[in-house]
MIGU-902034 format. One record per residue (C-alpha): residue number from 1; y, x, z. Coordinates in pm, whole numbers, plus 32768, in hexadecimal, padded with zeros to 4 digits. Example, Ala and Ser with C-alpha at 12.3 -4.5 7.8 and 13.67 -1.06 7.14 Angstrom:
BEGIN
[1 [7E3E 84CE 830C]]
[2 [7F96 8557 82CA]]
//
This chain:
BEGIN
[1 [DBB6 C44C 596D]]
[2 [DAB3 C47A 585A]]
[3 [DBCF C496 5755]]
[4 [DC36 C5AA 582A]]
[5 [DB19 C646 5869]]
[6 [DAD6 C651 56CE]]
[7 [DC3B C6F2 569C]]
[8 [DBFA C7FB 579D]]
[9 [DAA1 C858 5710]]
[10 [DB5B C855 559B]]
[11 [DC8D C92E 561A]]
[12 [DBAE CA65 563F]]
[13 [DB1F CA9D 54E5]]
[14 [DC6E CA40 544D]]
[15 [DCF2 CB47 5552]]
[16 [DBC3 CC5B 54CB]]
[17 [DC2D CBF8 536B]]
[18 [DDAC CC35 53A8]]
[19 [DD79 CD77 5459]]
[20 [DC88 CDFB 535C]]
[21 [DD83 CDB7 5231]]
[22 [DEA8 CE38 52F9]]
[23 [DDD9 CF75 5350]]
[24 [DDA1 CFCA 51CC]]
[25 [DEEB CF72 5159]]
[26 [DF7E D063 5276]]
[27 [DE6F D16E 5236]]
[28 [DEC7 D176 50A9]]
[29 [E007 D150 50D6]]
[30 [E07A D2CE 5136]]
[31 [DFD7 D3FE 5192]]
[32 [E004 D45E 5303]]
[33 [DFEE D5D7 52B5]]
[34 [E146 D5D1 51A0]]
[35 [E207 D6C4 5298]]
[36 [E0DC D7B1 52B1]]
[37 [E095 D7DB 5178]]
[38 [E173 D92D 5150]]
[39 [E105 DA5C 5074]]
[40 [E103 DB0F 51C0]]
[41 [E014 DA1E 524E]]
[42 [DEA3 DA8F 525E]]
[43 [DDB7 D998 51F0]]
[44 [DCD8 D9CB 5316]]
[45 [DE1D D948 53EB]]
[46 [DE2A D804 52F7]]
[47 [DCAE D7D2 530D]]
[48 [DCCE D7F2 549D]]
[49 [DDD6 D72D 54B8]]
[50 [DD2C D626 53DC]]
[51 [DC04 D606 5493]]
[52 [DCD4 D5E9 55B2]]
[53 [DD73 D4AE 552B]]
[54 [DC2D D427 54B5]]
[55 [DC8C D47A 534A]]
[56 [DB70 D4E7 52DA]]
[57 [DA90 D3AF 5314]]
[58 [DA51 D2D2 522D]]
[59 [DB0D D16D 5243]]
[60 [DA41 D086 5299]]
[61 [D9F1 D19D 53D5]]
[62 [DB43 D1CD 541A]]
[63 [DB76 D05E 543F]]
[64 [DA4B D03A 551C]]
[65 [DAC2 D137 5602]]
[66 [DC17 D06C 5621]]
[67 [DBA6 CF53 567B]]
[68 [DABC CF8A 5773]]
[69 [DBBD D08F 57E4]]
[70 [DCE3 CF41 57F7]]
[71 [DBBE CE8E 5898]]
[72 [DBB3 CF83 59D9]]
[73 [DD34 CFB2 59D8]]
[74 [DD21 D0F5 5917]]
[75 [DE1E D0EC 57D1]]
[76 [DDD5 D26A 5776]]
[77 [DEF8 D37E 5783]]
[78 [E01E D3AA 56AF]]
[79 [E06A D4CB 55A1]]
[80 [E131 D54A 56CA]]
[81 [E011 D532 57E9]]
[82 [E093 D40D 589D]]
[83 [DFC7 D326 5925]]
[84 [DFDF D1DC 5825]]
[85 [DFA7 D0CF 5942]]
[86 [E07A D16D 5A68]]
[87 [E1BA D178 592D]]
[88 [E181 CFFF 5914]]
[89 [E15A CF97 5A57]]
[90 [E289 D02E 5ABA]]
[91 [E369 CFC4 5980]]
[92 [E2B5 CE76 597D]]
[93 [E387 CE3E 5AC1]]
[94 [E4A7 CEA1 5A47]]
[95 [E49A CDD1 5929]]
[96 [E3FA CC9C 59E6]]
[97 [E547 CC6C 5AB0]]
[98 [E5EA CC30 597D]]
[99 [E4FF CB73 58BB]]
[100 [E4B8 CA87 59C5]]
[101 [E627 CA3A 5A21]]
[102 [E689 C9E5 58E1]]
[103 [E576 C949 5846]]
[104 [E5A5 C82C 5985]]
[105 [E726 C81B 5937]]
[106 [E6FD C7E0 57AB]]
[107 [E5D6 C6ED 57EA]]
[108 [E684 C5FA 590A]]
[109 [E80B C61C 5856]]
[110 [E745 C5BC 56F6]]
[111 [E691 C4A0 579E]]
[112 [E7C7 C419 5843]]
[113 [E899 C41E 56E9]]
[114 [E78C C3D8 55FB]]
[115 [E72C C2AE 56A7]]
[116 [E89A C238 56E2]]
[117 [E90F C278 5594]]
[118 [E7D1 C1A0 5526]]
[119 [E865 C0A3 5618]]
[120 [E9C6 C082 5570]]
[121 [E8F8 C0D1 5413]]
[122 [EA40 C08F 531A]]
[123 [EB55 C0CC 5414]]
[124 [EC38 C1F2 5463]]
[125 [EB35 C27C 5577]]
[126 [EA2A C297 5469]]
[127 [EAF3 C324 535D]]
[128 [EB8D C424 5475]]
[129 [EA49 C472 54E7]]
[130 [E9C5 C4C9 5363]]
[131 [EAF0 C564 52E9]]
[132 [EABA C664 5415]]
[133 [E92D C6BE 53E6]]
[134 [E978 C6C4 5271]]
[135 [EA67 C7DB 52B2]]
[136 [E9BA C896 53C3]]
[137 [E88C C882 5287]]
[138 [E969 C96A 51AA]]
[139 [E9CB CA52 52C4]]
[140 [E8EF CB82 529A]]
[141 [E837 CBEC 53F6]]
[142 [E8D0 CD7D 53B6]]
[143 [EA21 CD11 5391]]
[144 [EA23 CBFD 54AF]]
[145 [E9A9 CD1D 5593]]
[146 [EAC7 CE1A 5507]]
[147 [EBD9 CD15 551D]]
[148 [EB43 CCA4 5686]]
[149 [EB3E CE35 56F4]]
[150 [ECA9 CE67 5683]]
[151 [ED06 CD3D 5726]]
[152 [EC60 CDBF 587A]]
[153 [ED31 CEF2 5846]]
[154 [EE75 CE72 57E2]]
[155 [EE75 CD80 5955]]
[156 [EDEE CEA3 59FC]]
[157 [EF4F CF75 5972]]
[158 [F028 CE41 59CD]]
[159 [EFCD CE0A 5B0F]]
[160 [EFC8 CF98 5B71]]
[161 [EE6C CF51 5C0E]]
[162 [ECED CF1D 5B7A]]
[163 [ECE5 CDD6 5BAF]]
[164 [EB8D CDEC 5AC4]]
[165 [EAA7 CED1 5A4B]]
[166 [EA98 CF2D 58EF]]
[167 [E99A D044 58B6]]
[168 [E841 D06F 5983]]
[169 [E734 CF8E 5A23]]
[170 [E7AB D01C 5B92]]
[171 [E8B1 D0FC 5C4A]]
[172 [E80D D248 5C54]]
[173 [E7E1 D2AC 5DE5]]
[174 [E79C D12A 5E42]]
[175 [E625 D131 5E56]]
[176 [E663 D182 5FD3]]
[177 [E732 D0A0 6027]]
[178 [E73E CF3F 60D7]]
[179 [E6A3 CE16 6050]]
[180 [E808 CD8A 602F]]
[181 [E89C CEAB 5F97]]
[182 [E7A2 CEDE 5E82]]
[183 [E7A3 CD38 5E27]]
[184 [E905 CD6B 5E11]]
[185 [E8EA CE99 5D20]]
[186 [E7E6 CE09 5C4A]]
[187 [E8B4 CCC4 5C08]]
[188 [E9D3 CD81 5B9F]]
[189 [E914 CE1F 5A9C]]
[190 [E82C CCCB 5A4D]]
[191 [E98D CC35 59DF]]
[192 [E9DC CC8F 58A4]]
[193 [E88F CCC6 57F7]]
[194 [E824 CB57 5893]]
[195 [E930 CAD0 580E]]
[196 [E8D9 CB51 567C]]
[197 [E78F CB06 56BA]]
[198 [E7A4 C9B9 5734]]
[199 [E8AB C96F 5612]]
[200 [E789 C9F5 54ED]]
[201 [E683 C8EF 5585]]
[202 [E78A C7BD 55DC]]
[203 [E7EA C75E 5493]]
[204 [E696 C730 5408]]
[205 [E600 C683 5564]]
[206 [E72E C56F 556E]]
[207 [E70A C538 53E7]]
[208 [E583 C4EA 542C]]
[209 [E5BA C420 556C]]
[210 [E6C3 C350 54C6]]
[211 [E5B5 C324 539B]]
[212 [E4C3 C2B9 5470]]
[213 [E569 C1E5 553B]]
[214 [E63F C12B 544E]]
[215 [E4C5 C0C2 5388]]
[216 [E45B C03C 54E4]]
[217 [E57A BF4B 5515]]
[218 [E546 BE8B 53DE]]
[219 [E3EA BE61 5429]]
[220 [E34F BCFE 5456]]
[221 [E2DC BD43 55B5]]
[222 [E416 BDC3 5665]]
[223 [E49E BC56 55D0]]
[224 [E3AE BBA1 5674]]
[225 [E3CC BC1A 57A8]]
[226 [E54B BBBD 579C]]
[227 [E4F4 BA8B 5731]]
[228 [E3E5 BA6F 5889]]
[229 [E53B BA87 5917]]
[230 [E522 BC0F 59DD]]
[231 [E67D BC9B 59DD]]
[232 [E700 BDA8 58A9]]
[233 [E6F6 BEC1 59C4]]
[234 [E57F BE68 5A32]]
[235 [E52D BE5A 5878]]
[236 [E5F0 BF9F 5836]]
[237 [E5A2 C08E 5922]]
[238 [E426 BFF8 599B]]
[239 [E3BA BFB9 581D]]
[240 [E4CB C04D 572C]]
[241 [E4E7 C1AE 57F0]]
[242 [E392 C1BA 5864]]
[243 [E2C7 C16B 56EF]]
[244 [E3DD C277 5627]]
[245 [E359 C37A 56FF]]
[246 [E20D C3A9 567C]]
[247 [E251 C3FE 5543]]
[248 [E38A C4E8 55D8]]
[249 [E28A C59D 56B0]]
[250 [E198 C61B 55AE]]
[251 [E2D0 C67D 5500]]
[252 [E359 C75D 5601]]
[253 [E20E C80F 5644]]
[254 [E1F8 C856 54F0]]
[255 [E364 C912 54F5]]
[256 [E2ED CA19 55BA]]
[257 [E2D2 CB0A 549D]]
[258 [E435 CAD9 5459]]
[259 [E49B CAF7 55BA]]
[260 [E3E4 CC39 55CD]]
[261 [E483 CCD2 548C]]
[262 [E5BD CC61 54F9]]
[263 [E573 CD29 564B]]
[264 [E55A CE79 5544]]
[265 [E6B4 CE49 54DD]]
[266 [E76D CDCE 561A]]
[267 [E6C8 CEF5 570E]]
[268 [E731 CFE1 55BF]]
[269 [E8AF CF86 55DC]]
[270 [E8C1 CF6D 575B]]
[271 [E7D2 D0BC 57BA]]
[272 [E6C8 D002 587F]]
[273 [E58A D0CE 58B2]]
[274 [E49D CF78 586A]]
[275 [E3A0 CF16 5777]]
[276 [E483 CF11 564E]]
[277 [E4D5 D09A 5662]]
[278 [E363 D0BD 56D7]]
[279 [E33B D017 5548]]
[280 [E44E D110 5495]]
[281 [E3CF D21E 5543]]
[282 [E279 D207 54BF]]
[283 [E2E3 D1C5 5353]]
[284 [E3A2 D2EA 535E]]
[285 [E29D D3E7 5407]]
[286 [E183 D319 532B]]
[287 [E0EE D2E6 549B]]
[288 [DFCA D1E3 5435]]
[289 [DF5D D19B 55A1]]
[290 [E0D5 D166 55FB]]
[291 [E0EB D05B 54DD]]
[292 [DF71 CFD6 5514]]
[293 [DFEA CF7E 5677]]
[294 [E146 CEF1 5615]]
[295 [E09E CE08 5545]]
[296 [DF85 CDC0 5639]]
[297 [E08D CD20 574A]]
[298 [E10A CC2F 55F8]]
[299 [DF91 CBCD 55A7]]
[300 [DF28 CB69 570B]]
[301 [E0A5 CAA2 573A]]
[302 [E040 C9F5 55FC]]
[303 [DEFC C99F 5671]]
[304 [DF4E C951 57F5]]
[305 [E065 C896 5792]]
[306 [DFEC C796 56AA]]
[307 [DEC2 C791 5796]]
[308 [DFFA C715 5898]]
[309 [E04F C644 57A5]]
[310 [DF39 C567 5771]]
[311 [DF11 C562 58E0]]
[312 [E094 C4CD 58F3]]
[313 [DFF2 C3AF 57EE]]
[314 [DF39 C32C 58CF]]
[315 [E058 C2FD 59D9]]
[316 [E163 C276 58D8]]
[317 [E035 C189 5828]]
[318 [DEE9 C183 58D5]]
[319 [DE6A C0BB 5781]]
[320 [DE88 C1EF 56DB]]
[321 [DD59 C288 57A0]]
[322 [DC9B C1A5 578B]]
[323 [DB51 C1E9 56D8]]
//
């Protein structure tokens, strides 16, 4: 509990110090007012709509105002007017139904084989189970999703019907519909970009897991207790599995990051309105509170989930709590 306690308390500065470095980059990075600066543009327009963006406040104030802002639930407006925190709550949830599914299918399928190719460590199973994550390594995320989408489309002509859903996060006209209806929409269109983004995580996750659970067998301990005389099912899966976890959970949590800029390029090919075109569209319209709060959702996930993560420690090994 105390070890918990400390990590919480440590979590917030490192979360100040992220956000404050993420807030200059992003500042310095563009200049918000690019498409306004036209010779037919007064200046008195630029300076307006400068101070209406908070332009015109030094750094250091600037920062200050965002973050007490984030603190009270208040992410600013965007170069367009639209309120920052309403735009992610909404595309957060569109996102979220992706994210969710697919980070629980790559994590239990790359348990399951990393821990049974560590099993038959030498045998066709292992050398199967490599040979695939080392290919779905050199498979690029863009082109997965483009081959994946064409696929969609190519069943979709065969069959004469859309069997699944290859562009959009939703039917348009389902929003008031049954319960039913709309689950039944939205898994038709979770489908294919679940599918690519479970694939860019698996790879990497089974590779780990079979890592970590092939040093674990040959340790001294798991020998022992075979030699106490408990069964090879009771030593696998109640000492192997459990003990290659822990360092397979810190491991995940840290792969948010690339699970998030994955998200950019799987909601680009397959038109969902999520987080990831939330992202684009701010680079492109140099929208710094639309980037700020893109960011913002990966710093807290980092932070939340590695907080999860030593919290999971204690459950898979309560000695490494212990004070």
């Amino acid at each position: 509990m105390i070890r918990v306690v400390r990590r919480v308390l440590l979590a917030v500065p490192l979360a100040l110090v992220a956000t404050a470095v993420v807030f200059t980059a992003v500042s310095l990075a563009g200049d918000p007012l690019a498409s306004l600066r036209q010779p037919n543009v007064p200046p008195e327009a630029l300076r307006l709509r400068a101070h209406e963006l908070g332009l015109d406040r030094p750094l250091p104030v600037r920062y200050w105002h965002w973050i007490t802002g984030v603190l009270h639930g208040d992410l600013g407006r965007g170069v367009a007017g639209q309120d920052i925190a309403a735009e992610l709550l909404q595309r957060g949830l569109v996102s979220l139904r992706l994210v969710t599914l697919a980070l629980v299918l790559a994590v239990a399928v790359s348990i399951s084989a990393g821990f049974w190719a560590a099993v038959r460590r030498g045998r066709l199973a292992d050398r199967a189970v490599g040979a695939m994550a080392v290919l779905l390594l050199t498979l690029p995320t863009f082109w997965t999703a483009v081959v994946v989408k064409q696929g969609g489309i190519a069943l979709n002509q065969a069959l004469g019907v859309d069997v699944v859903a290859t562009l959009g996060d939703a039917t348009p006209g389902t929003e008031g519909m049954s319960l039913p209806v709309r689950l039944a929409d939205y898994g038709a269109h979770l489908l294919l970009p679940t599918i690519v983004l479970t694939l860019s995580r698996l790879p990497e996750f089974t590779l780990y897991q079979r890592s970590a659970t092939a040093e674990v067998l040959g340790s001294d301990y798991l020998l022992f207790a075979r030699a106490k005389g408990l069964s090879r099912r009771r030593v696998l899966l109640g000492h192997g599995l459990r003990t290659s976890l822990i360092p397979v959970t810190t491991m995940i949590a840290m792969e948010i990051p690339w699970i998030l800029g994955g998200l950019v390029i799987i909601e680009s090919v397959f038109g969902w309105h999520g987080l990831g075109e939330m992202l684009v569209d701010g680079i492109k319209q140099q929208d710094t509170n639309a980037v700020l709060a893109f960011l913002l959702v990966s710093t807290v996930l980092i932070t939340v989930l590695n907080l999860a993560a030593d919290l999971l420690y204690g459950v898979l090994d309560p000695r490494t709590v212990q004070d």
